[in-house]
N, C-alpha and C positions, 0 to 999 in steps of 0.2 A: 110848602113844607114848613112847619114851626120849631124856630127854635127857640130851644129851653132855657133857664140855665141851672149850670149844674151843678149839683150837691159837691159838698165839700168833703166825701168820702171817694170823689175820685182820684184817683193814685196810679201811679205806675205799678204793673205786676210783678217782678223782673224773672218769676219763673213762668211768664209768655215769651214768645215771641214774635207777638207783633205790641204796636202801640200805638196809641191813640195819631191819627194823620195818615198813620203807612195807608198806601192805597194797592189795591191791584186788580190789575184789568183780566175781563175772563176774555174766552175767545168770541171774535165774529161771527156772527151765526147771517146768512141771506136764507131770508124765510121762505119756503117753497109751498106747492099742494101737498106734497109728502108730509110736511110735519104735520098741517092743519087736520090730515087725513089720520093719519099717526094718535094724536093727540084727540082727538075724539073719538079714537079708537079704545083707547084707555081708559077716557075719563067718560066717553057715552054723552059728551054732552054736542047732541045733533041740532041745535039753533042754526038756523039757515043761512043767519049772518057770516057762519061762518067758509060755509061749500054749495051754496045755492047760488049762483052768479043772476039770474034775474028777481032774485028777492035783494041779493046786494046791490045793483041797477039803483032798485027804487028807493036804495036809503041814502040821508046824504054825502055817503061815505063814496057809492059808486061800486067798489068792488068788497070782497070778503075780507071781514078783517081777523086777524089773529086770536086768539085765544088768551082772556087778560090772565090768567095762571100761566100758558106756556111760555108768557111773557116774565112773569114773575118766575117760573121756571129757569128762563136764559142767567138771573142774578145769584145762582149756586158759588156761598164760597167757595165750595170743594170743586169747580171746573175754575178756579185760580190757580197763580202759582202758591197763595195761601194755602195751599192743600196738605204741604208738608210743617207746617206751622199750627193747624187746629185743633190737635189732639182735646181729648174731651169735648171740644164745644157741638152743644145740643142746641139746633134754633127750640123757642121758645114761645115766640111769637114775630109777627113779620106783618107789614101792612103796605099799600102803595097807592099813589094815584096814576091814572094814566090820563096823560097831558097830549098825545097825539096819534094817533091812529097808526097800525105796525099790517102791513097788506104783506102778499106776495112781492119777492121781489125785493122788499127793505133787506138793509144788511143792518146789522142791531149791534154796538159796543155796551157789553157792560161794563160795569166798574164801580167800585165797592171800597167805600171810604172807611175807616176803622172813625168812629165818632168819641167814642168813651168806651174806658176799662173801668169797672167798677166794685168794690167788696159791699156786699151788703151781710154784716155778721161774715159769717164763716162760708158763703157762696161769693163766685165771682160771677160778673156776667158783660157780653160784649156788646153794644150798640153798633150795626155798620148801617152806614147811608147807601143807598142802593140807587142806580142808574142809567137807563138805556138810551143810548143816543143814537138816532138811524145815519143814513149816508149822507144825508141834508145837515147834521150837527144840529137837527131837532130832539128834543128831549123825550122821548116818547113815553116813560117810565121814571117816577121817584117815587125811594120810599124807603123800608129800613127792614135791619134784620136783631132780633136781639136773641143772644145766644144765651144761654146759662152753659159754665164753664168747669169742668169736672176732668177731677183725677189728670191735675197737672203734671207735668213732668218736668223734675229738676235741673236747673239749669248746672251746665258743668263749670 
């Protein structure tokens, strides 16, 4: 991941409430055939990789792997305890790489760093780092979420 650095219109908000560093973790998700089934149910996307067990055999992975959206899926800030804290924020854009392979059976920790609060003119908008770690403390997912930030509400 590259980091930046960053303009000098970043500031604190004080009518957010969160700030640049606060982190929070979403919940544990152990990946099953249920989601993989689930999730290509939804989105139609039928690649073998994902529910053919002898086309996954012959790749070098061995078994079916995950779905890289349901993966970016697990990193919703709204399934944090940030949930009661986001008002107005609209993702905007979102990007990630995935650094290890998420099978049946991994158990996936997200967690979602606040990077930068921003004003640009009279919009605000929030960068979060984005990150799934499976049971092994292998990284399997980074990458970021950037919100634009609307119709604040005042702090008491």
């Amino acid at each position: 991941m590259t980091v930046t650095t960053l303009p000098d219109n970043d500031i604190e908000i004080p009518e957010l409430a969160i700030k640049a560093g606060d982190v929070f973790l979403g919940p544990s998700k152990t990946l099953t055939d249920t989601h993989f089934t689930l999730f290509s149910a939804i989105t139609n996307d039928m690649h073998p990789i994902h529910y053919d067990l002898e086309y996954a055999r012959a790749t070098q992975f061995g078994r079916p792997l995950a779905h890289g959206l349901l993966l970016n899926g697990l990193t919703a800030l709204g399934a944090t305890a940030a949930v009661g804290l986001i008002h107005g924020f609209v993702i905007v854009e979102q990007g990630s790489r995935f650094l290890a392979p998420a099978m049946v059976g991994d158990t996936l920790q997200p967690k979602l760093t606040i990077e930068r609060i921003w004003r640009d003119g009279a919009r605000i908008f929030c960068r979060i780092r984005t990150e799934l770690t499976n049971q092994r403390e292998e990284t399997v997912l980074e990458g970021f979420h950037l919100y634009r930030v609307f119709d604040t509400p005042a702090v008491p």
